[in-house]
N, C-alpha and C positions, 0 to 999 in steps of 0.2 A: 544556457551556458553555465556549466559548474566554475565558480571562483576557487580557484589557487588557494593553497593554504602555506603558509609562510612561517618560520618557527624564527625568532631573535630573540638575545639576549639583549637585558639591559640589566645596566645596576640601581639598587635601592633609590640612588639619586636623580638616576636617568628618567625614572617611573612617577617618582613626584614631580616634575618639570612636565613631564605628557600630562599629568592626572591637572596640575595647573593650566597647562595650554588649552586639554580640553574644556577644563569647567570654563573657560573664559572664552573660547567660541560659544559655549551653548549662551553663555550669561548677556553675549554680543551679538545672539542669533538674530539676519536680517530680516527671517523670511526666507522663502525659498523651499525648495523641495522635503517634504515634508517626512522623509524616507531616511536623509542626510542626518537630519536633528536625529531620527531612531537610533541610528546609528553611534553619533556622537554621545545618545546616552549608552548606549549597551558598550559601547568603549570607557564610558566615565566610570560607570561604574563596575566594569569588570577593573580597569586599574586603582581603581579605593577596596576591591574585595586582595588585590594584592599589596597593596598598602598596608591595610590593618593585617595580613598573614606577618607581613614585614614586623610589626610592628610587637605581634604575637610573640613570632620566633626572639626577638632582643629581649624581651619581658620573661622568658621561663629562662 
């Protein structure tokens, strides 16, 4: 089964609040499916690879 692919907007502030929530499941990871944590990193760090663009684009 192919997963759905989903397009949202968020703003600058919205992304550091996820990029926080996420780091803080993984830093609170119980255990469990081992697929999930994959996951929560390929989410962490796709939102710090948007973070530091953020961060790029204010700096020039």
């Amino acid at each position: 089964m192919e997963d759905n692919i989903y397009e949202i907007q968020f703003t600058a502030t919205s992304i550091r609040m996820l990029y926080k929530a996420v780091c803080f499941a993984l830093d609170q990871w119980p255990g469990g499916d081992p697929t999930e944590q994959e996951y929560y990193v390929i989410l962490r760090d796709s939102l710090k690879r948007i973070l530091l663009e953020e961060t790029f684009m204010l700096d020039a």
